[in-house]
C-alpha positions in Angstrom: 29.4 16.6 0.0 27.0 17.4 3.0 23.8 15.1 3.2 20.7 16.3 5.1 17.9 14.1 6.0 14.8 16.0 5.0 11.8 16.4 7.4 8.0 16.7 5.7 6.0 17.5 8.6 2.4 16.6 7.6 3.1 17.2 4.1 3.9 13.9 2.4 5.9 13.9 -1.1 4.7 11.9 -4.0 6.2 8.5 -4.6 4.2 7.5 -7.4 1.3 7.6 -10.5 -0.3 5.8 -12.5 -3.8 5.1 -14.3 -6.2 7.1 -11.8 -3.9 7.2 -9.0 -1.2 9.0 -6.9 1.0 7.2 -3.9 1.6 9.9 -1.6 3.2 9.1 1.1 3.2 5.3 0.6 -0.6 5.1 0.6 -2.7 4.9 -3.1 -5.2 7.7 -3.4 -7.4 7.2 -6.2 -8.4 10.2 -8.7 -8.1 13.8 -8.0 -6.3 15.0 -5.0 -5.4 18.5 -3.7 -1.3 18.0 -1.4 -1.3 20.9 1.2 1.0 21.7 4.7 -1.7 20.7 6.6 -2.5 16.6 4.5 -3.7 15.3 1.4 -7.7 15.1 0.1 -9.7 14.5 -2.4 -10.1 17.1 -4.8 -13.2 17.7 -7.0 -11.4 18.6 -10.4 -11.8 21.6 -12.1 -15.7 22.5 -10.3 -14.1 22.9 -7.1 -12.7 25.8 -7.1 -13.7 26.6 -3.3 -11.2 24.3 -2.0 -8.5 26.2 -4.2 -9.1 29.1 -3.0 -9.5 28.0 0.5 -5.9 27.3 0.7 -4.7 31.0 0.5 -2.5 31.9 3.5 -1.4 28.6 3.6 1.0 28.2 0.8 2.5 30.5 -1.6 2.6 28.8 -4.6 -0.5 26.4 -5.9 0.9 23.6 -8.5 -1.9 22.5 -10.6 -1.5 19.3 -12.5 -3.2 18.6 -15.6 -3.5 15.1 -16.1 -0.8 13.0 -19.2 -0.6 16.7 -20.7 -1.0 20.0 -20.0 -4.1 22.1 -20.7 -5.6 25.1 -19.7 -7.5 25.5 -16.5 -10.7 27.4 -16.8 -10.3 31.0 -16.8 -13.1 31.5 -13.9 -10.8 29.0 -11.6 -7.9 30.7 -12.8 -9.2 34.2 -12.1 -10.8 33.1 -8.4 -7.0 31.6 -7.5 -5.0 34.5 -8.2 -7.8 36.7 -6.7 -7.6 35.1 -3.5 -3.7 35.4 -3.8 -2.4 32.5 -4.8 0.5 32.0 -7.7 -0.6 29.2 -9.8 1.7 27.2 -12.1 -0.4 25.0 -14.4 1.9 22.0 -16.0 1.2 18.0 -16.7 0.6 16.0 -13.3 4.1 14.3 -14.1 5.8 17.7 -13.8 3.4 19.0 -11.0 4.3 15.9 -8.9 8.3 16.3 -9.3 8.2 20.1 -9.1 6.1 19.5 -5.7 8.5 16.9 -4.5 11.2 19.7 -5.1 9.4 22.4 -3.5 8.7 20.4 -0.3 12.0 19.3 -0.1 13.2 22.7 0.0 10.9 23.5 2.6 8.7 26.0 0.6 5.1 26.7 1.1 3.5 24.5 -2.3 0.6 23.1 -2.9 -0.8 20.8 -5.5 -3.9 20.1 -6.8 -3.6 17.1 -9.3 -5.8 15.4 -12.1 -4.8 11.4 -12.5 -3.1 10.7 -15.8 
């Protein structure tokens, strides 16, 4: 079996969640966070939908994490993502941060934005 070291530029991958949090990177962020190419930041939940769509051209597929379960984004942020371009996969933060992790490894475009559990 061939081994490759993988190589995440300024994109870090999640290590960890918990109550409130995500480790990215090996640093805790606390609450909402938005994982792009370019760094991690805080992410204003479901009313910020300007710094979703600000991401288009940067990646090409937006992973949005739900919190302990999956629900439904709001249709107006839903709408305003794929407008600007953008393929949005909606699933529980659990699943958004190993699908991310999967994604980057690969060496794909992806993006998260994440609610805590």
């Amino acid at each position: 079996m061939r081994m490759n070291e993988v190589q995440f530029d300024d994109s870090r991958p999640v290590d960890g969640y918990g109550p409130g949090f995500f480790r990215v990177g090996g640093t805790v962020l606390q609450g909402a966070i938005l994982l792009l190419p370019t760094g991690v930041t805080a992410w204003g939940g479901y009313g910020d939908v300007a710094a979703l769509v600000a991401v288009a051209g940067q990646v090409d597929v937006l992973l949005m994490g739900t919190g302990a379960e999956i629900a439904y984004p709001p249709a107006e942020l839903r709408r305003a993502v794929e407008a600007a371009g953008l393929g949005l996969e909606v699933m529980a933060s659990p699943a958004a941060c190993r699908t991310y992790n999967v994604l980057l490894a690969e060496g794909r475009r992806v993006g998260a934005a994440m609610l805590p559990v």
